[in-house]
VEXTORLUM-660201 format. One record per residue: residue in three letters; x, y, z of N, C-alpha, C, O in turn. Coordinates in steps of 0.1 Angstrom, whole numbers, padded with zeros to 4 digits, always signed. Atoms other than C-alpha are relative to their C-alpha. Layout:
N
ALAXYZXYZXYZXYZ ...
//
This chain:
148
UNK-0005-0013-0003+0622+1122+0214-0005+0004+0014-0017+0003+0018 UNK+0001+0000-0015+0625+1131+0249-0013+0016+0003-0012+0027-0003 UNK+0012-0017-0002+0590+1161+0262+0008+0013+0001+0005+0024-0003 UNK-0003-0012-0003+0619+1180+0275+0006+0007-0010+0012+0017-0006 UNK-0010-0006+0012+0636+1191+0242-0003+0010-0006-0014+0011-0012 UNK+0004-0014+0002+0636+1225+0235+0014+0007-0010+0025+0003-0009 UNK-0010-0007+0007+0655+1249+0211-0011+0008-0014-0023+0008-0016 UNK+0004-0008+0011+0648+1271+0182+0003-0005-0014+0014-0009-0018 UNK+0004+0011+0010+0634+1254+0150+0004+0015-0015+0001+0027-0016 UNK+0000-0009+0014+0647+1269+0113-0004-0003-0009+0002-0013-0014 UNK+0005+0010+0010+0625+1262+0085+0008-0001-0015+0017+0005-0020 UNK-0011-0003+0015+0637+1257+0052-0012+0006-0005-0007+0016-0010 UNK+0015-0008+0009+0600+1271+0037-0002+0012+0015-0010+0009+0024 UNK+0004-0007-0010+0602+1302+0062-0012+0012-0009-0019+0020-0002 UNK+0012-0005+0001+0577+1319+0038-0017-0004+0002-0027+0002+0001 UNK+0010+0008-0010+0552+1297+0052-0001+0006+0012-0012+0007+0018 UNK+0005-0003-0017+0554+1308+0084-0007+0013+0004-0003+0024-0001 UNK+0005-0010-0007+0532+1330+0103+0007+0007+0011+0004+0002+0022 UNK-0003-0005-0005+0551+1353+0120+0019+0004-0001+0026+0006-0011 UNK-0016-0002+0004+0588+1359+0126+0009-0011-0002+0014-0016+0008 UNK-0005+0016+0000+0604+1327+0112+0017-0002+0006+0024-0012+0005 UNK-0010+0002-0004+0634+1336+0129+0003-0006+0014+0013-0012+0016 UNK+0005+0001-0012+0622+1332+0164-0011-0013+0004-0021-0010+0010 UNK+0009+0011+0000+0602+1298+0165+0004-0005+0009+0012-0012+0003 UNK+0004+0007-0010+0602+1284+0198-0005-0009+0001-0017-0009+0001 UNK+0010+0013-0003+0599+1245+0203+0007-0009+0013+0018-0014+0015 UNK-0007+0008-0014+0596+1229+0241-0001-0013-0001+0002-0019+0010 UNK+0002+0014+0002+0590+1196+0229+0003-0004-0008+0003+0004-0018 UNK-0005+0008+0008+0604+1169+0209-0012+0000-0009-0010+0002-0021 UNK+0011+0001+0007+0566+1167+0198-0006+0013-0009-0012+0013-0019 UNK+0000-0006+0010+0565+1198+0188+0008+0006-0012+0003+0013-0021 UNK-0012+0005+0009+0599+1196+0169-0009-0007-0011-0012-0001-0021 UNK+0005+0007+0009+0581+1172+0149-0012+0002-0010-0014-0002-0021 UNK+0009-0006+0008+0551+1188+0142+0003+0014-0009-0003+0018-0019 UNK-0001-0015+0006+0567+1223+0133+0009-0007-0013+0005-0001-0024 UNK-0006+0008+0013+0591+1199+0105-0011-0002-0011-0011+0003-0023 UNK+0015+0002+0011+0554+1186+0090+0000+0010-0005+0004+0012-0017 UNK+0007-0013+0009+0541+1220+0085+0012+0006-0007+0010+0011-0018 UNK-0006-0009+0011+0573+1236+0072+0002-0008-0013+0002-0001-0023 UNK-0003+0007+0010+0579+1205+0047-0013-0006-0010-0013-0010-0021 UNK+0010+0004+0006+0545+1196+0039-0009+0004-0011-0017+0010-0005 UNK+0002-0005+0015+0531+1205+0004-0014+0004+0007-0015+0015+0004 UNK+0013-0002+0001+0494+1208+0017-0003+0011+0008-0014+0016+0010 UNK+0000-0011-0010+0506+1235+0043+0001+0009-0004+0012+0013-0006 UNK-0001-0015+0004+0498+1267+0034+0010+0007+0007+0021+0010+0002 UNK-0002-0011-0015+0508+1286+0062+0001-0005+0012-0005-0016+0011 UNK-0003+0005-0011+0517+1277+0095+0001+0012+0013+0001+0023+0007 UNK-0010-0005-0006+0528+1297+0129-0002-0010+0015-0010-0019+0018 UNK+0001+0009-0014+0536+1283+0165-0003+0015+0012+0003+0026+0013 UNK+0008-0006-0013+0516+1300+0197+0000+0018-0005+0002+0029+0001 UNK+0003-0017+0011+0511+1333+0169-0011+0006+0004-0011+0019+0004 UNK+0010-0001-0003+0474+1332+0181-0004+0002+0017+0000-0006+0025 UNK+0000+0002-0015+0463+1342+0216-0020+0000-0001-0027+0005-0010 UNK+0011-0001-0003+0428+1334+0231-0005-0001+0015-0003-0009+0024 UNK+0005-0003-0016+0410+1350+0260-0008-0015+0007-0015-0023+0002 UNK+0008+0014-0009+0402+1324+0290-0005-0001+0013+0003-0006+0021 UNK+0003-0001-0014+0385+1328+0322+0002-0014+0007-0006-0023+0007 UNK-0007+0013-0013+0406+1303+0348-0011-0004+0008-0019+0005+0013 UNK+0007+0008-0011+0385+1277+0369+0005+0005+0014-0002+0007+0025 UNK-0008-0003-0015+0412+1288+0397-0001+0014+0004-0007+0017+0015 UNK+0005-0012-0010+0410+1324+0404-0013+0010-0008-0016+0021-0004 UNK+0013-0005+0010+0379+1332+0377+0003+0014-0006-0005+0023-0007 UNK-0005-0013+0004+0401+1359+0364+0001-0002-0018+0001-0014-0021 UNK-0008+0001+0012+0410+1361+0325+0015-0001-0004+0022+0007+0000 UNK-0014+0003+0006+0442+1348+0308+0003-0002-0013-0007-0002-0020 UNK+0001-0001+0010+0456+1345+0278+0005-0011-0006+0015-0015+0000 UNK-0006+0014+0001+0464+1313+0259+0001-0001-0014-0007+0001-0023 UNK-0010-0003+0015+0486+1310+0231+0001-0019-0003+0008-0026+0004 UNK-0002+0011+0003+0482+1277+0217+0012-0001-0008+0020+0007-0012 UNK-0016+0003+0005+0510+1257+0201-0001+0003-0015+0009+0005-0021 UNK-0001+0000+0017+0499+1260+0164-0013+0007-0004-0024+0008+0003 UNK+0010-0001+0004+0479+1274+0139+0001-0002-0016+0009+0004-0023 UNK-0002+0008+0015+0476+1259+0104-0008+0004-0011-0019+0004-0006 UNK+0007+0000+0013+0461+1266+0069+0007-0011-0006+0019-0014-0007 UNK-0001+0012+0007+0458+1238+0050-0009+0001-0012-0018+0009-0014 UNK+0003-0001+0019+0450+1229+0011-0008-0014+0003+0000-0023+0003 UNK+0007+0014-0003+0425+1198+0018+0000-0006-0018+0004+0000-0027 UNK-0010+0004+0011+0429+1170-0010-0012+0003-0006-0012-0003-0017 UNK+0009-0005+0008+0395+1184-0023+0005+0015-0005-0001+0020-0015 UNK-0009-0014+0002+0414+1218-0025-0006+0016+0011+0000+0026+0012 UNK+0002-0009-0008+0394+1240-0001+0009-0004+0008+0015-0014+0012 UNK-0007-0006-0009+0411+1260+0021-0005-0004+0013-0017+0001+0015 UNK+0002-0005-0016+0409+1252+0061+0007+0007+0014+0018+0014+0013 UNK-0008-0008-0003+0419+1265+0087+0002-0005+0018-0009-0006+0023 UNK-0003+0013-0014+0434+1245+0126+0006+0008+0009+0016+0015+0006 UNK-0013-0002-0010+0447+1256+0157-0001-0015+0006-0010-0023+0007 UNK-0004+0011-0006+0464+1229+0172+0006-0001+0011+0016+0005+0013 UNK-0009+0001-0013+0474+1217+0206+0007-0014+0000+0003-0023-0006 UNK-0011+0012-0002+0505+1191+0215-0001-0003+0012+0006+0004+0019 UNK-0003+0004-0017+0500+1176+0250+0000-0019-0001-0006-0026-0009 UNK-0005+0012-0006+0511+1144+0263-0019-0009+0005-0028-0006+0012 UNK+0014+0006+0001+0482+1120+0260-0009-0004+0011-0021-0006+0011 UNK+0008+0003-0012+0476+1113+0296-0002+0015+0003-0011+0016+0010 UNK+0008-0016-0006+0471+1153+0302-0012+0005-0009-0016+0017-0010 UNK+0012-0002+0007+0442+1151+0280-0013-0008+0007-0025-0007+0003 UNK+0010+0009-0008+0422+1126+0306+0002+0005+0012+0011+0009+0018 UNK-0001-0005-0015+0412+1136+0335+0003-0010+0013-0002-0021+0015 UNK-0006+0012-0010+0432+1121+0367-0009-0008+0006-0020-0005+0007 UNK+0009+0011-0005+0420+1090+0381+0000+0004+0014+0010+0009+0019 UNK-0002+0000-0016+0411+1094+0420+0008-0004+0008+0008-0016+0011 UNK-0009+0014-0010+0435+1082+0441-0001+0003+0013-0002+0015+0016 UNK-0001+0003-0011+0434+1072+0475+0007+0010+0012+0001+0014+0022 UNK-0003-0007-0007+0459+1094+0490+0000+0014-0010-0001+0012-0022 UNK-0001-0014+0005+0460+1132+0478+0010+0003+0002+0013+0008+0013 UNK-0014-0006-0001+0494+1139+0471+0004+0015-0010-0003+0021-0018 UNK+0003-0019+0006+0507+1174+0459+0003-0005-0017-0002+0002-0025 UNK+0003+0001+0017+0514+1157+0420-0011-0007-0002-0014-0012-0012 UNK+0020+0009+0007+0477+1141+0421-0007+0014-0002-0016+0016-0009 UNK+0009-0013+0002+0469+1180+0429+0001+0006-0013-0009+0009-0020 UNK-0001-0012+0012+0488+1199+0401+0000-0012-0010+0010-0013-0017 UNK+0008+0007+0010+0470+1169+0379-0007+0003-0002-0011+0004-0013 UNK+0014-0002+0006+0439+1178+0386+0002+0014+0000-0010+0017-0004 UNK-0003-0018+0002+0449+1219+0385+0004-0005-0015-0005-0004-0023 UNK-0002-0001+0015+0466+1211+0351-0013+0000-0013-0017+0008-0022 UNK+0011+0007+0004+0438+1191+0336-0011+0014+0003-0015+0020-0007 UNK+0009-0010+0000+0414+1219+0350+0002+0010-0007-0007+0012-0015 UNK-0004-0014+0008+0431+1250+0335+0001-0009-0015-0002-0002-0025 UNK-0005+0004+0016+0439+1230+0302-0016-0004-0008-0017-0005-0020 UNK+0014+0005+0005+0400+1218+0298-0010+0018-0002-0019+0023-0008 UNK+0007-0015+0002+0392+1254+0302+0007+0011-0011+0000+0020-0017 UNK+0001+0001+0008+0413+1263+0280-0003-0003-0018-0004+0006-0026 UNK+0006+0007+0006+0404+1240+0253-0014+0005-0004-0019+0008-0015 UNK+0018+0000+0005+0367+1245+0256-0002+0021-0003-0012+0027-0001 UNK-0001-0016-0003+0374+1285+0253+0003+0002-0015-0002+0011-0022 UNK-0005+0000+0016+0393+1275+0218-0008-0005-0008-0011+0000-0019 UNK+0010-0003+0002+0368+1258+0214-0009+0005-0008-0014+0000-0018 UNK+0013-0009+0005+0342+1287+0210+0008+0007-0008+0006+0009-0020 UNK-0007-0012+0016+0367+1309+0193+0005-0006-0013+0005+0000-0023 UNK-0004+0004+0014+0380+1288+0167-0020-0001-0011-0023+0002-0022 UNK+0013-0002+0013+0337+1284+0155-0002+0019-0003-0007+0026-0012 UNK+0004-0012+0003+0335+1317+0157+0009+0012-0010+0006+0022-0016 UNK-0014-0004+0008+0368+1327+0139+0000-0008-0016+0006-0004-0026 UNK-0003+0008+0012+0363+1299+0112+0013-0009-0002+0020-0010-0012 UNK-0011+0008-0002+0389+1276+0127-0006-0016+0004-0017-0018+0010 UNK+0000+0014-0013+0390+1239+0141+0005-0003+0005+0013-0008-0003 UNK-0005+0003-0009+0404+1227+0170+0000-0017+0000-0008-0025-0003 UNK-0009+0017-0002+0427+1194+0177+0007+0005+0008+0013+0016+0010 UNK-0012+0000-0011+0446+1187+0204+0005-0016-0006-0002-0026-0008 UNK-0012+0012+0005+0478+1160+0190+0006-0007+0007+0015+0000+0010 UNK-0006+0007-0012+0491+1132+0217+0014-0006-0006+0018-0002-0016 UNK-0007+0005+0007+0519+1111+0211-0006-0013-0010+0001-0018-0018 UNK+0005+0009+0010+0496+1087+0193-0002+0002-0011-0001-0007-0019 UNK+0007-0003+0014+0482+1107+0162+0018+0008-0001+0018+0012-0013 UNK-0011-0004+0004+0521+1122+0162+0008-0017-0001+0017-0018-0010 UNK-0004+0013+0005+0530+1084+0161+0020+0002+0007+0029+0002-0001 UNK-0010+0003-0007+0560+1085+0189-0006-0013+0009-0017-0016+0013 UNK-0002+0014-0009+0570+1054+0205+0009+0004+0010+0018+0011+0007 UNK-0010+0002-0010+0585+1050+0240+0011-0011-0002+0019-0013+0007 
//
């Protein structure tokens, strides 16, 4: 499934969803695939996509922003407690930080800009998911199990 694939996802279990299940927004093939799991999935409580926003002071202008992750999940574990996930979908190399390279070109910059703002957010979800009674994953194409 191609990153750039975008459209509006309809579940067949829209009482699952957190929010307006009419309006579900997916920019990725990956997350097409994940928003399928949670609506078809028996262990899925609940679901919504970027329903959740969490405050983040930017590495770049040390201002506050606001960051709407791609998911947030209740789940039925196979012991039967309740938990409870936000989840991020990024492309597995935007979870490593760029390698140095030799020349500085302007896509080696908005690598390490991406990578900066994305580790800050992260570590911001982080603190609010312990403090909310959440856990945090970020999903690549490996644990979604796409092949090139």
């Amino acid at each position: 499934m191609p990153e750039y694939y975008q459209g509006k996802f309809k579940p067949t279990n829209p009482k699952k969803y957190r929010g307006n299940p009419t309006n579900i927004i997916f920019r990725s093939g990956w997350e097409l695939k994940f928003m399928k799991f949670c609506d078809t999935n028996e262990s899925i409580i609940e679901w919504g996509s970027e329903e959740v926003i969490i405050p983040y002071k930017s590495p770049l202008d040390g201002r506050y922003h606001r960051y709407f992750p791609d998911f947030s999940v209740k789940v039925r574990t196979k012991d039967k407690k309740v938990e409870k996930w936000i989840v991020e979908i990024k492309p597995f190399k935007q979870t490593k930080e760029p390698k140095k390279k030799k020349r500085v070109t302007k896509n080696y910059l908005y690598e390490v800009k991406t990578y900066a703002v994305n580790r800050y957010k992260w570590d911001y979800a982080e603190k609010w998911c312990k403090k909310h009674g959440y856990k945090f994953r970020i999903l690549t194409e490996n644990e979604l199990n796409i092949k090139y």
